[in-house]
N, C-alpha and C positions, 0 to 999 in steps of 0.2 A: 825568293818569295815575290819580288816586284815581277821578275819576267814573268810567275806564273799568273800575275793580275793581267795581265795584257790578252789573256785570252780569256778573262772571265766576261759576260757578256754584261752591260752597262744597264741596259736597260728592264725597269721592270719588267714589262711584254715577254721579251725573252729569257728572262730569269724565270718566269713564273711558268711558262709554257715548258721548259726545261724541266723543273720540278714538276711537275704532274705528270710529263712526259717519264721521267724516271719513277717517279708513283705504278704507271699503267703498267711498265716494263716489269718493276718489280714484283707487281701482282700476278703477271701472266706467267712469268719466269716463276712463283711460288706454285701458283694453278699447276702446273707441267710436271712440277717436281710432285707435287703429293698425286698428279693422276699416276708417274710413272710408279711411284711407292705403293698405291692404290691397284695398280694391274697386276705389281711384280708378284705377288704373292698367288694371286689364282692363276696367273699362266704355269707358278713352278708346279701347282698344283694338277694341276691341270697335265702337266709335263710327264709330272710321276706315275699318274693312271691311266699316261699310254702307255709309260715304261711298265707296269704291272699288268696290264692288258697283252702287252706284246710277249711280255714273256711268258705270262701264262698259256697264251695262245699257240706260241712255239714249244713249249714244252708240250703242252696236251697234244700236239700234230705230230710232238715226236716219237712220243708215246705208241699213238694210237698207228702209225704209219708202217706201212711193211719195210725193214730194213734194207730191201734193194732200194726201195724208193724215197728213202731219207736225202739222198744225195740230191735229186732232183726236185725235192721238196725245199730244198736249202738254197738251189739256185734261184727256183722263182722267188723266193723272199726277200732274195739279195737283190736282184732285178724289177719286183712292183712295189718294194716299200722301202727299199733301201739300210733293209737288216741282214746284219751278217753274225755268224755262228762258227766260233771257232772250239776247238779243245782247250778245256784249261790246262796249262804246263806247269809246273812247279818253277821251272824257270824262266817264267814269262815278268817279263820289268814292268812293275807297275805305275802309273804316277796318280795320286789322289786326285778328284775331283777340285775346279777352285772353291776357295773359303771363301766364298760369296754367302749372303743373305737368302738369294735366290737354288743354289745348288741344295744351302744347308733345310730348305721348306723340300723342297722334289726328294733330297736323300731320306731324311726323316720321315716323309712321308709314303712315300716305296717302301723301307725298310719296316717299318710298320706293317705292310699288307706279304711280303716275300717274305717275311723271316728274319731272324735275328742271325743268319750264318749269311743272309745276302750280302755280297761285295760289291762296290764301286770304285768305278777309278774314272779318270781322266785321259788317260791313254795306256795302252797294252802292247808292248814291243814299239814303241817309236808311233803306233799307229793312234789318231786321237779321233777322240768321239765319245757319249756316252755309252762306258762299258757298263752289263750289269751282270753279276754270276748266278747261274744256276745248277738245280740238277736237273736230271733227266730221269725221275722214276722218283724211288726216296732219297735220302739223304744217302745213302751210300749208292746210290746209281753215279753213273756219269757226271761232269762237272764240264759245265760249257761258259764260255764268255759269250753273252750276246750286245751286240757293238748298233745302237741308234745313231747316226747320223747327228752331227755338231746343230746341224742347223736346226734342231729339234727344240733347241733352247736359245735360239736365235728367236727377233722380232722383228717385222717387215716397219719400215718406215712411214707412218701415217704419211706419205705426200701431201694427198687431197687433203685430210685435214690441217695440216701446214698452208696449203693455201687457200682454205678458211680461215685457218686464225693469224693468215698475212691482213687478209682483206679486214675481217675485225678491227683488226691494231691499227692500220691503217687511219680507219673510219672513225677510231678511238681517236686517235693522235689528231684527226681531221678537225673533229668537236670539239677537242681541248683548245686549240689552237684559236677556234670562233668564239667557248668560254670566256679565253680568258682575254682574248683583246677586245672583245666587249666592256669586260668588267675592265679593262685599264684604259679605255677610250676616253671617258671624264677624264682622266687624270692626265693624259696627253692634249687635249683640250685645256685642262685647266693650266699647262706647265707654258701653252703657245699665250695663253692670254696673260699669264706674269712677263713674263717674257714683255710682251707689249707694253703691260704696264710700268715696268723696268728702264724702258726707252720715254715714258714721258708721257705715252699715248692712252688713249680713252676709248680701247677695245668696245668692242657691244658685250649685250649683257649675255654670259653663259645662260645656254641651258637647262633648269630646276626641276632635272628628269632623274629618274632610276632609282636604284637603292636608297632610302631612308639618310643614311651618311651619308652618300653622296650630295644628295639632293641639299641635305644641311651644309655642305663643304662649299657648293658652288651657290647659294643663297647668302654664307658670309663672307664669299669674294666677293659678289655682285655689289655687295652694302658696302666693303670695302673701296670698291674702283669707285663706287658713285660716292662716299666722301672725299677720296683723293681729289677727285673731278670738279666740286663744290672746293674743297678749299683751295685748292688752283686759282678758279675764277674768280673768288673772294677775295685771295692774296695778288692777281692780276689786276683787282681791280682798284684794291686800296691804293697799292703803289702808281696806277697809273694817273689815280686820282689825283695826290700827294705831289707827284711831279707836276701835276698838270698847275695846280693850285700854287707851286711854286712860282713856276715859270714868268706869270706874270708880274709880281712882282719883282723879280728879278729883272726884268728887261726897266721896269719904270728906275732901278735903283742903277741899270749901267746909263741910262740916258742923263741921270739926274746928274750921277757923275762925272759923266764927259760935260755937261756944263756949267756944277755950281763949284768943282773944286778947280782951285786955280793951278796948282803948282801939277807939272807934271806926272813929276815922280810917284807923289799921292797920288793922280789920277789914275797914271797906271797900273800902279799898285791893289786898285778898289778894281777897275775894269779883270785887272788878272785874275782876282777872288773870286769875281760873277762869274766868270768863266768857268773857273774851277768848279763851281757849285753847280753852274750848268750842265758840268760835263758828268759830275757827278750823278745829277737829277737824269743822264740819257740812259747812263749805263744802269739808273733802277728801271730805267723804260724797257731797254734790253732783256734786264731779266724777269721783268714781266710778263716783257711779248712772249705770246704761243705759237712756236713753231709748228704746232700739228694744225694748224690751218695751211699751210705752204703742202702742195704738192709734190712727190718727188719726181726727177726727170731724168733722162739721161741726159749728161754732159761731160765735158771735157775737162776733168780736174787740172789738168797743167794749164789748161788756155783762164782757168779762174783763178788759178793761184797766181800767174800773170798780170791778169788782170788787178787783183786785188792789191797785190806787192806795187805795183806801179802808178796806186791810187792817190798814194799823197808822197808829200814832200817830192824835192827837188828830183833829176838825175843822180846827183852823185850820194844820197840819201837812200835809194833802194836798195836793196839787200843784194845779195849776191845768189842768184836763182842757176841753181843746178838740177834740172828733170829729168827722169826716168823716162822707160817708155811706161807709160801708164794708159789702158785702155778707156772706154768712156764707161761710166759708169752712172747707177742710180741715185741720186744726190738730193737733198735738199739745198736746192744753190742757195737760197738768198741765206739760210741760216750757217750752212756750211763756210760765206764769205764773209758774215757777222763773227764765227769763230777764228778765220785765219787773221781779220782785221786786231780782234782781240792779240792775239797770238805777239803777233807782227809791233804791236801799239806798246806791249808790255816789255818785247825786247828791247824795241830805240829807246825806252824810257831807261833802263840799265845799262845798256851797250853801246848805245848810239849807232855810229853806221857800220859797226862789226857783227851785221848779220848776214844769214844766209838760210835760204829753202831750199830744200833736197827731198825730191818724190823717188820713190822704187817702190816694186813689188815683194812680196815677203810673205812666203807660204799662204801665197790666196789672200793678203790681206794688204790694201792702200797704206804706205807708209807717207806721211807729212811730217817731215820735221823742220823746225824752225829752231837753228840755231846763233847762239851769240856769247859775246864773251864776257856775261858782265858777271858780278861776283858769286850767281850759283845759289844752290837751294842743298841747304844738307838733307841728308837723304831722309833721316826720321822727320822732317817736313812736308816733304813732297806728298802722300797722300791726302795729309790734313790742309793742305792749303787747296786742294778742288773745292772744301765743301763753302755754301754760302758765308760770307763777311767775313771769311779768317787772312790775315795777316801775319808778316813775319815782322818780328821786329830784330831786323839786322841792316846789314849794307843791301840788300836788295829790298826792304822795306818802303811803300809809296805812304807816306804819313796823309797825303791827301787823296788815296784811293778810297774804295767803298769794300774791297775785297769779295768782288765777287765776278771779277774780270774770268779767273781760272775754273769758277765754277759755272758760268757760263759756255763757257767751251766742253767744258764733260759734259755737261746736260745736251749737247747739240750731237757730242758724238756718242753717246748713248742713245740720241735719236734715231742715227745711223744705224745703230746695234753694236758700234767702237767701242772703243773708248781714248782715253786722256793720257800719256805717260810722261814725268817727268823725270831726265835721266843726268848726270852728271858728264860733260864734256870732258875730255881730254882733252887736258891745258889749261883747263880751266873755263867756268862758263854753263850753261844750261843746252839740253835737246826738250825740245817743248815736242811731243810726238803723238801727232791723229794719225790711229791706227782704227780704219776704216775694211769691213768686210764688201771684199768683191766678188761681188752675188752671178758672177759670169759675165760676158762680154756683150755690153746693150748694142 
């Protein structure tokens, strides 16, 4: 049952075009059969009052004709219309006509006008064709088989009207095919514009054309994407504000610090908290900022993952960088290097300097993984901790995080059209993995 889905077709469009395709088939295929059921009846008829014409006409010729010249009367009949006239034999083989629908209308209806002692057969000594028995004179004159020709009850093949009713169907199939990808065009419209809005971004407004429901379906996206849109800006703006309002006193409370506490240890101990709170106050800044103002560009993912990895700490503090060949691709770099930063920040904080980056390609799609070996994310975690402020409370727990480090990276690679995977290392340890679609070689 699963191989046979592989070839069912995905898409509306073509599902629907298929179904009315096989609609059109079926009705032409009905049409064909009730015309052929519709003729069969008056051609048998039709069949049988030649046969009763014919035979009448050879008898009466037989009759009326001088005995020398029956013989020569029998050749031309055999020669301009393809009837032949033999004696009937007591020992001639007979084989019945077929039990067709069509023989039993032409037999019944000959039999009807010739007589109730009229005979039919099928073939006569091996020889086949519409036989029919008569006499010659009354009922006790002579008895002849008269033999019409098979094809009497043949029908010629409409060609030309076969290619009429090619071109029809055609023309039919042509229209269906503009029906209905008309009527699914909103809906491929509407599935590109979630899409978009799926990634983060603030499409234009569909459309408010056509069908009644339609025109209703894309009237309450549009209402839809423009609240999304609204509380974005609203939630981008409270938090920027928040931090902003922070910041400053914060700065007056590390100054105060470095010079109204005396003892060190305090000192740095209060300096260390501002920081923290600082660091906290960037990363609500972080997931405020709107990436859909940044442009995409092509660029060189390995020369930024480089880059990025090499940004802080020491030498002997940088990860361990193992790249693919990776093509140059269409990127949001400043957001994309805000994610591997994130990435990178969450490992040394568990792992310390037992990390590493590893790029390759993988059925058309940019692989980034950042790996390390610190205590790991059990697996019924791993999705819930993308979304905003969730935290684990275990050994890889940050008690002074905001949790929303990880959800920041989905939202950037959701930007892309990616996404976020978190996978469990062998040996122990985490694969942090941006799985970014490579949209061909820029």
């Amino acid at each position: 049952m699963t191989f046979l889905r592989k070839f069912v077709p995905q898409t509306l469009l073509v599902r629907t075009f298929l179904l009315v395709s096989l609609l059109i088939f079926v009705s032409v295929a009905t049409w064909l059969t009730l015309f052929g059921l519709a003729e069969r009846e008056p051609r048998a008829r039709q069949l049988a009052q030649l046969t009763v014409s014919v035979v009448n006409l050879t008898s009466a010729a037989l009759v009326a004709a001088d005995p020398v010249k029956r013989l020569t009367l029998l050749r031309d009949l055999a020669e301009s219309e393809g009837v032949h006239l033999y004696p009937a034999e007591a020992s001639d083989v007979i084989t019945a006509l077929p039990d067709t629908y069509f023989f039993r209308v032409m037999y019944n209806t000959a039999k009807s006008q010739l007589g109730s002692n009229t005979r039919f057969a099928g073939s006569v000594n091996g020889q086949t064709g519409i036989w029919v028995s008569f006499f010659v004179g009354d009922s006790d004159g002579d008895d002849y088989w008269l033999m019409l020709p098979g094809e009497h009850a043949e029908s010629d093949f409409p060609w030309h009207w076969l290619g009429w009713g090619s071109a029809s169907l055609a023309l039919a199939l042509l229209v269906a095919w503009l029906i209905v990808s008309r009527v699914t065009l909103p809906l491929r419209t509407l599935a590109a514009v979630a899409t978009e809005v799926g990634r983060g971004r603030h499409p234009d407004v569909m459309a408010e054309r056509g069908a009644i429901e339609l025109r209703q379906l894309a009237e309450a996206f549009n209402r839809m994407s423009k609240d999304l849109k609204r509380i974005d800006a609203e939630r981008a703006e409270v938090l920027a504000g928040i931090s902003h309002d922070l910041r400053t006193p914060l700065s007056r409370l590390r100054l105060e610090a470095e010079m109204s506490i005396s003892g060190e240890s305090a000192r740095n101990g209060a300096i260390e908290d501002i920081e923290q709170m600082d660091a906290i106050i960037a990363q609500f800044l972080d997931y405020a900022r709107d990436e859909r103002g940044e442009l995409a560009e092509p660029a060189d993912v390995n020369a930024l993952i480089t880059q990025v990895a090499s940004a802080r700490g020491s030498t002997s503090s940088n990860p361990r960088i193992s790249l693919g060949e990776v093509p140059r691709a269409l990127i949001y770099r400043q957001a994309l290097a805000r994610a591997l930063t994130n990435l990178l920040e969450n490992a040394r904080k568990y792992a310390g300097d037992q990390i590493a980056v590893e790029t390759r390609i993988e059925n058309g799609d940019i692989l980034i993984d950042v790996l390390d070996r610190g205590p790991g994310i059990a697996e019924s975690e791993m999705e819930r901790l993308k979304r905003p402020f969730t935290r684990l409370e275990n050994a890889r727990t940050d008690a002074s995080g905001t949790g929303l480090g990880l959800a920041i990276v989905e939202r950037i690679a959701r930007l892309h059209g990616g996404r976020l995977e978190l996978l469990a290392r062998q040996g122990g340890g985490l694969i942090a993995r941006l799985r970014l679609p490579l949209k061909g070689d820029v």
